[in-house]
C-alpha positions as CSV (number, residue, x, y, z in Angstrom):
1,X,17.8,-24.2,10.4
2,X,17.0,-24.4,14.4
3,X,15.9,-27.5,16.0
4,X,11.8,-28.1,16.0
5,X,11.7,-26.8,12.6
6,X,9.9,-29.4,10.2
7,X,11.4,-30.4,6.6
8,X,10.6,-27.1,4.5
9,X,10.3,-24.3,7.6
10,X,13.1,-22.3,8.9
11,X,13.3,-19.4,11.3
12,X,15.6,-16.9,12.8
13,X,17.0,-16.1,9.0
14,X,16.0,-12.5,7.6
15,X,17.4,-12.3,4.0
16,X,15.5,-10.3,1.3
17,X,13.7,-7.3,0.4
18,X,11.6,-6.3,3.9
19,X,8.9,-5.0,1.6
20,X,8.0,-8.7,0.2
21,X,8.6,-10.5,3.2
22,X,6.2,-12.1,5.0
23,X,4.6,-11.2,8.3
24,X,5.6,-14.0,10.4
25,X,8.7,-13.9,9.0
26,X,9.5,-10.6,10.3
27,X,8.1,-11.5,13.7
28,X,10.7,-14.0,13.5
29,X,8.0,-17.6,13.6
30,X,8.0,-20.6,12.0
31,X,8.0,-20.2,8.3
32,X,7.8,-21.9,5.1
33,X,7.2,-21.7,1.6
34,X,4.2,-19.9,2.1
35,X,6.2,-17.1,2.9
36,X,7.5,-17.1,-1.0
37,X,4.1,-17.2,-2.2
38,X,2.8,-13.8,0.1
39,X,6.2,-12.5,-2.1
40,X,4.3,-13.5,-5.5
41,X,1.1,-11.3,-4.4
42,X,4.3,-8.4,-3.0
43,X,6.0,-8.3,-6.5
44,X,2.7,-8.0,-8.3
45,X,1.7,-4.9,-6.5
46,X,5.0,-3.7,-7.7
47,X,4.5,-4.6,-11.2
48,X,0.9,-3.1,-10.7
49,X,1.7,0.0,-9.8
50,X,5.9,0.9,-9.7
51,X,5.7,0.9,-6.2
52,X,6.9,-1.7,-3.8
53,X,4.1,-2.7,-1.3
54,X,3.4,-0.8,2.1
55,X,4.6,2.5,0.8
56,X,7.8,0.9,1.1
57,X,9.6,4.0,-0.4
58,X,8.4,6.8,2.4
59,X,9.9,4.2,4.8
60,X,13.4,5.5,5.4
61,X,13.7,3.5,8.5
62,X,13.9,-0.3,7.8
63,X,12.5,-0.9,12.1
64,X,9.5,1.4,11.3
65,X,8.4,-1.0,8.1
66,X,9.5,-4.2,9.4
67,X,6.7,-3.2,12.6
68,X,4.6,-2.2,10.3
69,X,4.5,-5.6,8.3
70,X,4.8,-7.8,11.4
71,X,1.8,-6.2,13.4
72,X,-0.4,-5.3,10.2
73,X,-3.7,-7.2,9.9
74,X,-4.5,-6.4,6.5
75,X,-2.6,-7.0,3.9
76,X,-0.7,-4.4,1.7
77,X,-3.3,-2.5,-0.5
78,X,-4.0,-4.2,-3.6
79,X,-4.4,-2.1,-6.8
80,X,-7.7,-1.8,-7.9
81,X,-7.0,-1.5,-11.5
82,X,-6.0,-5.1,-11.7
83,X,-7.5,-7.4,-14.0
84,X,-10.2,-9.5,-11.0
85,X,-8.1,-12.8,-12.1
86,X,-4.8,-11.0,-11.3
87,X,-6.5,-9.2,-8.0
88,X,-7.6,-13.0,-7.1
89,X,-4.2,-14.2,-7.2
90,X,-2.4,-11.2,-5.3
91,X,-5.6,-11.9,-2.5
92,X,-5.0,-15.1,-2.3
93,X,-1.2,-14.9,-1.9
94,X,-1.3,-12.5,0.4
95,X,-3.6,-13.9,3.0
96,X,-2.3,-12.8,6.2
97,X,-2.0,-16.9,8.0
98,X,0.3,-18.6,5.9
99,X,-1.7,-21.9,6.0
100,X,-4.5,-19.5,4.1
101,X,-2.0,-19.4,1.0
102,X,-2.0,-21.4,-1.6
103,X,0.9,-23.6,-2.2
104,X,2.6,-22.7,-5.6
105,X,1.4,-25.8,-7.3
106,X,-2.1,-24.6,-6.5
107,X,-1.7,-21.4,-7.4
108,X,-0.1,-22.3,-10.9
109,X,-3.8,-23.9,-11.7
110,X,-5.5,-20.6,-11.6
111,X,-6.9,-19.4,-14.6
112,X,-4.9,-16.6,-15.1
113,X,-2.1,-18.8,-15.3
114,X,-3.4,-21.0,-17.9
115,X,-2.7,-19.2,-21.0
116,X,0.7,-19.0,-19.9
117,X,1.3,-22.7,-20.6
């Protein structure tokens, strides 16, 4: 962790799958645990459809998806065959400013979650 960093945010450290990572991670800001929960909404998608987000898989250049993440202002397509609670939750995750997110004890109230408990 780098000085000016608060308790909970890092940067400069690029460990994971690029495909769930979040934007201002790979442009190499601030981050926090938001960054975890845009990686909810990523592994989703991937259950979704058996297909990592961004077309990850016709990416055979890590650079060329890493841009394409850093600079996108969308977020990854969401499948529109989700159930709306489910598509909720991925749209909410992935909102594109992290202080958009939902922090995970948030997002564990939503009512798809509920049944779950």
């Amino acid at each position: 962790v780098h000085g000016g960093t608060g308790a909970g945010e890092f940067q400069g450290q690029l460990l994971g799958t690029i495909a769930f990572m979040a934007p201002e991670v790979l442009r190499g800001q601030q981050y926090g645990r938001s960054c975890d929960v845009w990686s909810v909404g990523c592994a989703i998608i991937e259950m979704a459809c058996a297909k990592p987000p961004w077309n990850a898989e016709k990416h055979s250049n890590h650079l060329a998806l890493i841009f394409k993440i850093a600079s996108a202002t969308t977020a990854p397509t969401i499948p529109l065959h989700l159930t709306p609670g489910l598509r909720d939750v991925a749209l909410r995750c992935l909102e594109l400013q992290p202080q958009d997110r939902p922090p995970a004890r948030e997002l564990l109230k939503h009512p798809v979650f509920r049944t779950m408990w």
